[in-house]
Biopython code that builds the backbone (N, CA, C, O; Angstrom):
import numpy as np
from Bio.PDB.StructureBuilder import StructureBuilder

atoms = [
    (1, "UNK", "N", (-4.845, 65.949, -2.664)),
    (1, "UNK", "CA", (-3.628, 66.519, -2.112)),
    (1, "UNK", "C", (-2.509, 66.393, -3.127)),
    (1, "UNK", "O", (-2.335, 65.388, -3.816)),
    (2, "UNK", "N", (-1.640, 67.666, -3.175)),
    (2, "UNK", "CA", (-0.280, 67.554, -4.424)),
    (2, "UNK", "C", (1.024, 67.501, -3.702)),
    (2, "UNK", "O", (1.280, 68.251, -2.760)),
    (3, "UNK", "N", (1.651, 66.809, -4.058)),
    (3, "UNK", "CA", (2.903, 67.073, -3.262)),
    (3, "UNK", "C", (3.808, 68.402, -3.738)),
    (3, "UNK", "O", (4.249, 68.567, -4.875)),
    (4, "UNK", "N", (3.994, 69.380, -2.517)),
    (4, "UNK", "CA", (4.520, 70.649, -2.991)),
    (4, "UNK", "C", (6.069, 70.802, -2.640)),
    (4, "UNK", "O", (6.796, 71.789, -2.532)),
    (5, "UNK", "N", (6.299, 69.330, -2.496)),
    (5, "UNK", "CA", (8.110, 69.531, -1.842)),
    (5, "UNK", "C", (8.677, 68.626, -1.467)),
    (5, "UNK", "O", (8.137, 68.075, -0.507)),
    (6, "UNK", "N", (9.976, 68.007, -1.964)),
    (6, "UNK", "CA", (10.421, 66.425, -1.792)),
    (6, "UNK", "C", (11.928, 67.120, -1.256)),
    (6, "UNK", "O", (12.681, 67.758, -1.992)),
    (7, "UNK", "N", (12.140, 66.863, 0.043)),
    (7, "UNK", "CA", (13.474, 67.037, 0.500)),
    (7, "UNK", "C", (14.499, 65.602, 0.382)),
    (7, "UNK", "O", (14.141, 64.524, 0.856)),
    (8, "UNK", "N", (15.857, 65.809, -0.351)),
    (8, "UNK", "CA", (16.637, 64.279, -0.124)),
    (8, "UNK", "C", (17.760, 64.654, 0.268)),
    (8, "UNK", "O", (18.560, 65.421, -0.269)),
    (9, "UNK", "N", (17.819, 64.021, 1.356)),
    (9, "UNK", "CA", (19.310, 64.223, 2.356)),
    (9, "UNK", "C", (20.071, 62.737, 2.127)),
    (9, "UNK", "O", (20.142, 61.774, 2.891)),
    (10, "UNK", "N", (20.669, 62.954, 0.624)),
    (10, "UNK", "CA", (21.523, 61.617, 0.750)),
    (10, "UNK", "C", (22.369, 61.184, 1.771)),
    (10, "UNK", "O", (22.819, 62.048, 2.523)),
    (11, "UNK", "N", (22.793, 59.561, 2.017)),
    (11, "UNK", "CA", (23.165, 59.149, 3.374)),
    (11, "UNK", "C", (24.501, 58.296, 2.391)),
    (11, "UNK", "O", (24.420, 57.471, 1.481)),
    (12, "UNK", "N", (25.391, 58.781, 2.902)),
    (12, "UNK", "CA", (26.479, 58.087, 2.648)),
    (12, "UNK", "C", (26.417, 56.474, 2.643)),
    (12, "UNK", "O", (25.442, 55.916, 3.145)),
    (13, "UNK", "N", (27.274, 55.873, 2.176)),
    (13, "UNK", "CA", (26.796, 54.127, 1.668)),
    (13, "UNK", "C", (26.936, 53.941, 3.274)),
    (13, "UNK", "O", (27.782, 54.320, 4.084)),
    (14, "UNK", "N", (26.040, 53.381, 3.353)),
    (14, "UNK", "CA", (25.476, 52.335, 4.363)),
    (14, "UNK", "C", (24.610, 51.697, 4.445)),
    (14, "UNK", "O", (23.457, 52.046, 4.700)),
    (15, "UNK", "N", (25.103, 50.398, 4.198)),
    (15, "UNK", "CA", (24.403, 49.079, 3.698)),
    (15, "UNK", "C", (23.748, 49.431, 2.252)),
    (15, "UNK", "O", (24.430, 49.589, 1.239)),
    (16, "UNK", "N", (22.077, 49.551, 2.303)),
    (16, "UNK", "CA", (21.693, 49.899, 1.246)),
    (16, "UNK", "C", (20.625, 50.847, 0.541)),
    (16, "UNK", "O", (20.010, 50.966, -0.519)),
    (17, "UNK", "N", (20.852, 51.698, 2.304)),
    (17, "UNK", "CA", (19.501, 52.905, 2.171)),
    (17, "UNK", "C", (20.603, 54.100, 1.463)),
    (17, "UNK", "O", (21.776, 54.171, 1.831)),
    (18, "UNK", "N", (20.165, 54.771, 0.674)),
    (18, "UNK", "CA", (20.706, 55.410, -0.075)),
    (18, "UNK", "C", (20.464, 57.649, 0.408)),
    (18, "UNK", "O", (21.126, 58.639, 0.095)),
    (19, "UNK", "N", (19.070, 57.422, 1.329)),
    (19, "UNK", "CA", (18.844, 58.670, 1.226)),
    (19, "UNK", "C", (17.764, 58.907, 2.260)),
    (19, "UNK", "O", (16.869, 58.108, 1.983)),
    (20, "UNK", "N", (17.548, 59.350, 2.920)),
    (20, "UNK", "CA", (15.842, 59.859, 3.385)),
    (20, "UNK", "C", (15.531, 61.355, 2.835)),
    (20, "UNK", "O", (16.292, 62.306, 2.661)),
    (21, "UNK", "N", (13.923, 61.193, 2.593)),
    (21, "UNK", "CA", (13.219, 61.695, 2.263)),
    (21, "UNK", "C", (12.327, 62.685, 3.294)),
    (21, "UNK", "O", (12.060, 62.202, 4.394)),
    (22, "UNK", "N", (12.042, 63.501, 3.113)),
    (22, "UNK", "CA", (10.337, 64.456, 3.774)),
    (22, "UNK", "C", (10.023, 65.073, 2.462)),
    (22, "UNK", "O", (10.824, 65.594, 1.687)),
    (23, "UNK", "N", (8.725, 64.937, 2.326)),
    (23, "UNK", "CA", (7.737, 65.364, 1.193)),
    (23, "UNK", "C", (6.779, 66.136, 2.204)),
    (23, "UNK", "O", (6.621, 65.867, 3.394)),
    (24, "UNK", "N", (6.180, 67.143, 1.481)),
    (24, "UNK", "CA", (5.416, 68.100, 1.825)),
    (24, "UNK", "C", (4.209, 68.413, 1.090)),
    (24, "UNK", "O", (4.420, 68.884, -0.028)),
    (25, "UNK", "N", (2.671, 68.234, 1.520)),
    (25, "UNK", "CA", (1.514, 68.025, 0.628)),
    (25, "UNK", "C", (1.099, 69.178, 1.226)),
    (25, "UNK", "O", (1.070, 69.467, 2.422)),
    (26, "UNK", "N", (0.644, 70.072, -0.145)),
    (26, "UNK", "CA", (-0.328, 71.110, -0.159)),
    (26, "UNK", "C", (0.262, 72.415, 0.568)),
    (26, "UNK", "O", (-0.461, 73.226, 1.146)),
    (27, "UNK", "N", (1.754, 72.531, 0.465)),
    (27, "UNK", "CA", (2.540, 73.366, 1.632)),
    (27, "UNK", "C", (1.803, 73.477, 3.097)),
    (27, "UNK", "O", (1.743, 74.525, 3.740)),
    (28, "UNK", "N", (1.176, 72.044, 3.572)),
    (28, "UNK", "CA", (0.506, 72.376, 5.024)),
    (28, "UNK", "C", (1.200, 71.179, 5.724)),
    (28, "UNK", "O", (1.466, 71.239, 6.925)),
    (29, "UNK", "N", (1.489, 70.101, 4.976)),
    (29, "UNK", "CA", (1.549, 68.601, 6.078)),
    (29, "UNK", "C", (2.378, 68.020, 5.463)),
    (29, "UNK", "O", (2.227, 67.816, 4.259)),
    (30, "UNK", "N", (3.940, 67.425, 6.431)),
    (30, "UNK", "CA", (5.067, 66.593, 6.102)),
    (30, "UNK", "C", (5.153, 65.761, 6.802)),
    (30, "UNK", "O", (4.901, 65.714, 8.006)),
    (31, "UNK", "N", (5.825, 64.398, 5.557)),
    (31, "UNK", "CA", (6.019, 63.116, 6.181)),
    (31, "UNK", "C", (7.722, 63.208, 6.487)),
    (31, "UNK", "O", (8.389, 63.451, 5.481)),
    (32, "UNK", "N", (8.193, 63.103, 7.282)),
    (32, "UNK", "CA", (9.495, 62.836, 7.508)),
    (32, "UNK", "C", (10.094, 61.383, 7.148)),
    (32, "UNK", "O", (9.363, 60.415, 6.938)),
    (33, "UNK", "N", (11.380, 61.337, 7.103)),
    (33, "UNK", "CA", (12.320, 59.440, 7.584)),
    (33, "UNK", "C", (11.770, 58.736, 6.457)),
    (33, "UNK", "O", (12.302, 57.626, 6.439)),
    (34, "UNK", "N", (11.111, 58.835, 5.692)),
    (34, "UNK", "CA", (10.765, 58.127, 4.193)),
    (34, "UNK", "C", (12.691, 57.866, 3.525)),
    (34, "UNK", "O", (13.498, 58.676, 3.067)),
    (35, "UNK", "N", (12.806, 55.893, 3.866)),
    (35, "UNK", "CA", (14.070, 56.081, 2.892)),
    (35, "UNK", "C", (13.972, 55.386, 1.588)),
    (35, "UNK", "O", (12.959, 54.879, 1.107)),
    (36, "UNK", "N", (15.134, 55.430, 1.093)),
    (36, "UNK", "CA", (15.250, 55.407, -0.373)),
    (36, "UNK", "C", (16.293, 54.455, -0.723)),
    (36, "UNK", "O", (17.427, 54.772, -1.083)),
    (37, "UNK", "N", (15.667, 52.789, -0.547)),
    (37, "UNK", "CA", (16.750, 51.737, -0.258)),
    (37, "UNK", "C", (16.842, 51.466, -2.078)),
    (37, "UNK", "O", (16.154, 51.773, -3.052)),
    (38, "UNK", "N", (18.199, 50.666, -1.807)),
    (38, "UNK", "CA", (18.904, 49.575, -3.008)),
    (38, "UNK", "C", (18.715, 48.065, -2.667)),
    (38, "UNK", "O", (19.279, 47.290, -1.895)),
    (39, "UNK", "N", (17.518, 47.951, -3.709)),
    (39, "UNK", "CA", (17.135, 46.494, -3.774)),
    (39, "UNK", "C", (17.638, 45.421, -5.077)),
    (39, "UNK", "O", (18.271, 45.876, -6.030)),
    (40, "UNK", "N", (17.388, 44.423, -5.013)),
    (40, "UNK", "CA", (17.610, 43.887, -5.997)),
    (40, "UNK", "C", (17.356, 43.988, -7.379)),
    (40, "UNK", "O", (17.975, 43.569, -8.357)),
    (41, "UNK", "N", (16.054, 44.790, -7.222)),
    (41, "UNK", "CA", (15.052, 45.164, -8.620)),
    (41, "UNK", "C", (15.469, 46.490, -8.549)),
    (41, "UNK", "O", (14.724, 47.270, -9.143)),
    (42, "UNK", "N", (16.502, 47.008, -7.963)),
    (42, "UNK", "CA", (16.465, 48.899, -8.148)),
    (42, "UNK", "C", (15.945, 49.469, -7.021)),
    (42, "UNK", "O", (15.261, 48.959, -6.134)),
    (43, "UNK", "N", (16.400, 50.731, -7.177)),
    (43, "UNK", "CA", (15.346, 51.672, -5.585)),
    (43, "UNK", "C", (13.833, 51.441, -5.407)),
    (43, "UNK", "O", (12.972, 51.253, -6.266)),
    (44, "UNK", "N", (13.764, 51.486, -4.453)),
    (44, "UNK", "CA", (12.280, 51.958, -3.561)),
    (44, "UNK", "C", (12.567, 52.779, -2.481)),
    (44, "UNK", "O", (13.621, 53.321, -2.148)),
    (45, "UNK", "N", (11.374, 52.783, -1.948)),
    (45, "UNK", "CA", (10.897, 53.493, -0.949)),
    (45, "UNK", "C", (10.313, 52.593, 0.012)),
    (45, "UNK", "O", (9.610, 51.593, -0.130)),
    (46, "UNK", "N", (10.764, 53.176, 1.009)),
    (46, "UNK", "CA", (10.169, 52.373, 2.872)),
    (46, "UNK", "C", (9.734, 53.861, 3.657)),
    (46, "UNK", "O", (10.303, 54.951, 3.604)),
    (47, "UNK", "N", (8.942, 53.597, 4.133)),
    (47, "UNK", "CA", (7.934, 55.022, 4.806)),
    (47, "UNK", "C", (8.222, 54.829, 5.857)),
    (47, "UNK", "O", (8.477, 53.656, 6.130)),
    (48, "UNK", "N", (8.302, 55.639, 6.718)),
    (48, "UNK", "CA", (8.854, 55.786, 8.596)),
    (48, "UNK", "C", (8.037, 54.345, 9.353)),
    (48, "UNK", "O", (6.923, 53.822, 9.395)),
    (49, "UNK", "N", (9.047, 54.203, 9.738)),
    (49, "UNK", "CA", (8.765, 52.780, 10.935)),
    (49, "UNK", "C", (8.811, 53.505, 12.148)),
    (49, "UNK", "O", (8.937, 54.705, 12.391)),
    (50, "UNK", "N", (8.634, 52.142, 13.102)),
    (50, "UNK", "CA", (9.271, 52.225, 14.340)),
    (50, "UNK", "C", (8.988, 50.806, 15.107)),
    (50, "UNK", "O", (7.788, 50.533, 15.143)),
    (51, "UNK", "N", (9.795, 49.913, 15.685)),
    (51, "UNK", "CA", (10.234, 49.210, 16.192)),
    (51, "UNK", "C", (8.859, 48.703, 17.380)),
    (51, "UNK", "O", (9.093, 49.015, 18.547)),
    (52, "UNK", "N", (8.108, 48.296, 17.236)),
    (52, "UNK", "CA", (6.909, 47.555, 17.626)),
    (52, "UNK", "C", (7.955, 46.325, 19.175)),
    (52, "UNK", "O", (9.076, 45.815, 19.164)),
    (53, "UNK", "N", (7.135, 46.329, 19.949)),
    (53, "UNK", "CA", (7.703, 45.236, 21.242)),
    (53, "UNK", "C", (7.915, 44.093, 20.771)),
    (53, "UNK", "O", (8.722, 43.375, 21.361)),
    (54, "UNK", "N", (7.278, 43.633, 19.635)),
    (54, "UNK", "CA", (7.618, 42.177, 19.020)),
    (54, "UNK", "C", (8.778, 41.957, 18.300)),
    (54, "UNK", "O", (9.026, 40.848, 17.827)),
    (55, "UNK", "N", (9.694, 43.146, 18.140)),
    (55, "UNK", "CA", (10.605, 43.187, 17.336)),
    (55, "UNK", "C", (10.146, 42.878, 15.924)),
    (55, "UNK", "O", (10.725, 41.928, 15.397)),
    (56, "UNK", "N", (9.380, 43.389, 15.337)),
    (56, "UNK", "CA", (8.581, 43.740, 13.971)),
    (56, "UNK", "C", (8.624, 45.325, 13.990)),
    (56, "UNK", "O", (8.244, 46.053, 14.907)),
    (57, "UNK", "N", (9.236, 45.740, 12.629)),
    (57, "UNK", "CA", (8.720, 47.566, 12.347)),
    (57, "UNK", "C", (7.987, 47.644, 11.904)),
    (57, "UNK", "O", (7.859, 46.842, 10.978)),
    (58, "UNK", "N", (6.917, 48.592, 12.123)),
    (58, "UNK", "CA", (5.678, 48.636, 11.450)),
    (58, "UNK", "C", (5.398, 50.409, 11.021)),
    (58, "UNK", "O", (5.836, 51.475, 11.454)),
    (59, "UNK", "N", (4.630, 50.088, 10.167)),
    (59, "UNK", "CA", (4.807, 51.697, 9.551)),
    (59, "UNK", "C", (4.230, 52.467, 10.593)),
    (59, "UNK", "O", (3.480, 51.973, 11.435)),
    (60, "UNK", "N", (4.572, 53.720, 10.561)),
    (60, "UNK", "CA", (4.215, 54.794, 11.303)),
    (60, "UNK", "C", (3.026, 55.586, 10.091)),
    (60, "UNK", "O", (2.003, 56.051, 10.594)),
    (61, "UNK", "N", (3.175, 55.692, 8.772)),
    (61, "UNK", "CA", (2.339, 56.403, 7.986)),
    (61, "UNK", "C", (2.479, 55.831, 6.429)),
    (61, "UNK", "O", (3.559, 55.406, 6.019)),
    (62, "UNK", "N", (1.755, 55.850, 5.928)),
    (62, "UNK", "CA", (1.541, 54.587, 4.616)),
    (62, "UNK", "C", (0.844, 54.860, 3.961)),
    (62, "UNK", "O", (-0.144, 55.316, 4.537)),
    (63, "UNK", "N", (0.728, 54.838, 2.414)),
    (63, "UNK", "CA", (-0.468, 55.202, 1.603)),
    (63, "UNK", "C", (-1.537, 53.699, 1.927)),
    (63, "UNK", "O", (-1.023, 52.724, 2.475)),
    (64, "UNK", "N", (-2.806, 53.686, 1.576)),
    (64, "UNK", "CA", (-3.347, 53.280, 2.042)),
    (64, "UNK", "C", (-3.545, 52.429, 0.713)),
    (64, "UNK", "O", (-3.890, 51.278, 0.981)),
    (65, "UNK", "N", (-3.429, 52.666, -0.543)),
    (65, "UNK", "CA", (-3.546, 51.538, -1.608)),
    (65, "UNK", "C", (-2.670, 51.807, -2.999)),
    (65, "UNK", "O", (-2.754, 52.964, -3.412)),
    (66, "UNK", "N", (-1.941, 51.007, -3.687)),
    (66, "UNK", "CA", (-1.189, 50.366, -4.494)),
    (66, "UNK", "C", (-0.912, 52.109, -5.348)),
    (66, "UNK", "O", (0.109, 52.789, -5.250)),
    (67, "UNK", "N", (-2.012, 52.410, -6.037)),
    (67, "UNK", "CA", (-1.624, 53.725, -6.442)),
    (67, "UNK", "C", (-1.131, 54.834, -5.985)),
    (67, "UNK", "O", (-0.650, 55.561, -6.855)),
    (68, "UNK", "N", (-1.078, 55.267, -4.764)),
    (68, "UNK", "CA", (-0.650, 56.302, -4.300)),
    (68, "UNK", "C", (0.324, 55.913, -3.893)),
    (68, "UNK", "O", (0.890, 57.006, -3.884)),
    (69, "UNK", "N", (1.324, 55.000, -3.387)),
    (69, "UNK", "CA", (2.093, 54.286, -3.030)),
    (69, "UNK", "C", (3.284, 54.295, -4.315)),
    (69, "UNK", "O", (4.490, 54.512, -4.200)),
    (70, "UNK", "N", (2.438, 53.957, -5.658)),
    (70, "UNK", "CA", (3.268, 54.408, -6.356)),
    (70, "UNK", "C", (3.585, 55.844, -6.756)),
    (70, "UNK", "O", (4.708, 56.335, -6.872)),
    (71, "UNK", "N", (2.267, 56.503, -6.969)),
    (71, "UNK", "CA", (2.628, 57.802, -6.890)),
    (71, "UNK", "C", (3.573, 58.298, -5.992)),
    (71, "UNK", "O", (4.234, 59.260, -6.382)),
    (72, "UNK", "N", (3.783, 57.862, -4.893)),
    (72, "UNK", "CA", (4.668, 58.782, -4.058)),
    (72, "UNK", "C", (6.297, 58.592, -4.206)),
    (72, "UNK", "O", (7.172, 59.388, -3.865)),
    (73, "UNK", "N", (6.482, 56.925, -4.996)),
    (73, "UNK", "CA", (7.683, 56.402, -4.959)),
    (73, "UNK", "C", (8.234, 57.196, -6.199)),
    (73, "UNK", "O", (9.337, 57.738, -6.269)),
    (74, "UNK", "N", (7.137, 57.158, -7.280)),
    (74, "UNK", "CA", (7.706, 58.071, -8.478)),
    (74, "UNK", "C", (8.265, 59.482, -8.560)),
    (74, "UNK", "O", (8.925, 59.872, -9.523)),
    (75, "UNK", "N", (7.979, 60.195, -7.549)),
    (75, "UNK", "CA", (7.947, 61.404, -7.319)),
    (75, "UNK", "C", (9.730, 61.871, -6.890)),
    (75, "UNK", "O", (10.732, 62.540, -7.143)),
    (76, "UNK", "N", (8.833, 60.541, -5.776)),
    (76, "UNK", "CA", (10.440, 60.574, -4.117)),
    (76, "UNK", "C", (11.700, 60.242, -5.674)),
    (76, "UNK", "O", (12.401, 61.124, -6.170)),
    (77, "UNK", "N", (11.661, 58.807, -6.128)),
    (77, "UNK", "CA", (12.825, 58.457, -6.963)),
    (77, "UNK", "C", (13.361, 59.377, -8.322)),
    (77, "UNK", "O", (14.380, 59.347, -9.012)),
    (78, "UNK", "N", (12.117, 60.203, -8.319)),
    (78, "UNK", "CA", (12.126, 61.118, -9.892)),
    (78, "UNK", "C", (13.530, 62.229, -8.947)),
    (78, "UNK", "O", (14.729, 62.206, -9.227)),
    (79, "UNK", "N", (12.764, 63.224, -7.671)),
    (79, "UNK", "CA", (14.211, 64.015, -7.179)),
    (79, "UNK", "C", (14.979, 63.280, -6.714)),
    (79, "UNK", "O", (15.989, 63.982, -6.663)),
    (80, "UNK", "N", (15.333, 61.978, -6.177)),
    (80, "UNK", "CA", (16.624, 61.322, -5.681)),
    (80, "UNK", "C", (17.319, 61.723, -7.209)),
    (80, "UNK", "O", (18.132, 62.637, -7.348)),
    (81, "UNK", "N", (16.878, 60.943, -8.193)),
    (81, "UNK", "CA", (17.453, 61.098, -9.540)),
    (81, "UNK", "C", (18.074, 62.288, -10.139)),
    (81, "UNK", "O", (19.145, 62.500, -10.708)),
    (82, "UNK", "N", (16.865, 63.119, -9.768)),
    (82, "UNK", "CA", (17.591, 65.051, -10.101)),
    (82, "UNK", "C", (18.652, 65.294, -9.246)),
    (82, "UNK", "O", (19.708, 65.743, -9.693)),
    (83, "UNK", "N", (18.419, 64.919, -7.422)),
    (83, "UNK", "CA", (19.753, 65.173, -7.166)),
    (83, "UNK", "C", (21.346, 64.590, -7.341)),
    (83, "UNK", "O", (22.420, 65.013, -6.913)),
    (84, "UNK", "N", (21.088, 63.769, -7.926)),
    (84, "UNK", "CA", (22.215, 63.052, -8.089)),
    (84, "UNK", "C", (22.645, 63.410, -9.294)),
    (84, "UNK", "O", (23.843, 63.399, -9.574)),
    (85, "UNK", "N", (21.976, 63.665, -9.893)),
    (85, "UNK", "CA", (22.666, 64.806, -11.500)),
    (85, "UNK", "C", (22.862, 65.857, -11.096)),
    (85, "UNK", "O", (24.000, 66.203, -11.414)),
    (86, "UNK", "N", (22.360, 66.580, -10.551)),
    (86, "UNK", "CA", (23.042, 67.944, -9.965)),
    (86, "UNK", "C", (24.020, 67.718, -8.875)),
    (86, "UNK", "O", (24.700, 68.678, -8.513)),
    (87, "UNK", "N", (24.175, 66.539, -8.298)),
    (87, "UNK", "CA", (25.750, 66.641, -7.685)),
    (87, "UNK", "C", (26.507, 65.913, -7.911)),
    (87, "UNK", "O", (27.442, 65.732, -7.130)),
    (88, "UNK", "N", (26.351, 65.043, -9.369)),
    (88, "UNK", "CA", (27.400, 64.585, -9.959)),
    (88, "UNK", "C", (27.555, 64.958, -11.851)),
    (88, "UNK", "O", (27.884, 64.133, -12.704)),
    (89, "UNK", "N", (27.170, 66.560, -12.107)),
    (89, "UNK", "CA", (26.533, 66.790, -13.422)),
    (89, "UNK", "C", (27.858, 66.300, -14.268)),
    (89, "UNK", "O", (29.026, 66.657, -14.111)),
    (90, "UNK", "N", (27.260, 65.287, -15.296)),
    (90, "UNK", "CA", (28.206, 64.978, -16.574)),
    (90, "UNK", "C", (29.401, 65.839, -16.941)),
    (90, "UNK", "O", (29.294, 67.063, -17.011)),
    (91, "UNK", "N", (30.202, 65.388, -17.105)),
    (91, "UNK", "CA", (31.262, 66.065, -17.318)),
    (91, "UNK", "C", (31.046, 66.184, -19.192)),
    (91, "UNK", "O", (30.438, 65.403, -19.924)),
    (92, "UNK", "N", (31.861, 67.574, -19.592)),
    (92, "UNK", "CA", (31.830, 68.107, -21.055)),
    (92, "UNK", "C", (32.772, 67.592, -21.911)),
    (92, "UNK", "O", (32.810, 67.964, -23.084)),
]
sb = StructureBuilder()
sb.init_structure("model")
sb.init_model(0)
sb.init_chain("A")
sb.init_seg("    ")
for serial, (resi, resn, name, xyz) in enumerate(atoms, 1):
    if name == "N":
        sb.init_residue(resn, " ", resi, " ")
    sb.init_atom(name, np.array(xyz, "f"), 0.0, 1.0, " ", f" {name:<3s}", serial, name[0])
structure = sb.get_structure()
């Protein structure tokens, strides 16, 4: 599967999620609510939760091992990055 489409709806500062995400594989199937937090080590990515009775969030959808996980963060952080140059392009 290729990813054919990374939507980023930046989120004004609050706290330290910076953006959510929906990516789109193979123009057939999207993940929605993927955000795009500020950590100590720099951005990542957190994949859709939801609030479990134990008061634990637990993912709703997740790559299933270490590589694709990164693949997907590289992708998601590569357009956060493009959009933020295209809506803050260097001044001349």
């Amino acid at each position: 599967m290729k990813i054919t489409d990374v939507r980023i709806r930046k989120v004004t500062k609050q706290g330290k999620m910076r953006a959510v995400v929906s990516i789109t594989f193979d123009n057939e199937f999207v993940i929605h609510d993927i955000k795009v937090i500020e950590g100590e080590r720099g951005l990542f990515i957190a994949m859709p939760s939801k609030k479990a009775t134990d008061g634990e969030y637990r993912d709703i959808a997740h790559p299933i091992n270490s590589d694709t996980r990164k693949m997907l963060q590289d992708v998601i952080l590569e357009a956060y990055d493009k959009a933020a140059v295209e809506e803050f392009p260097e001044k001349e």
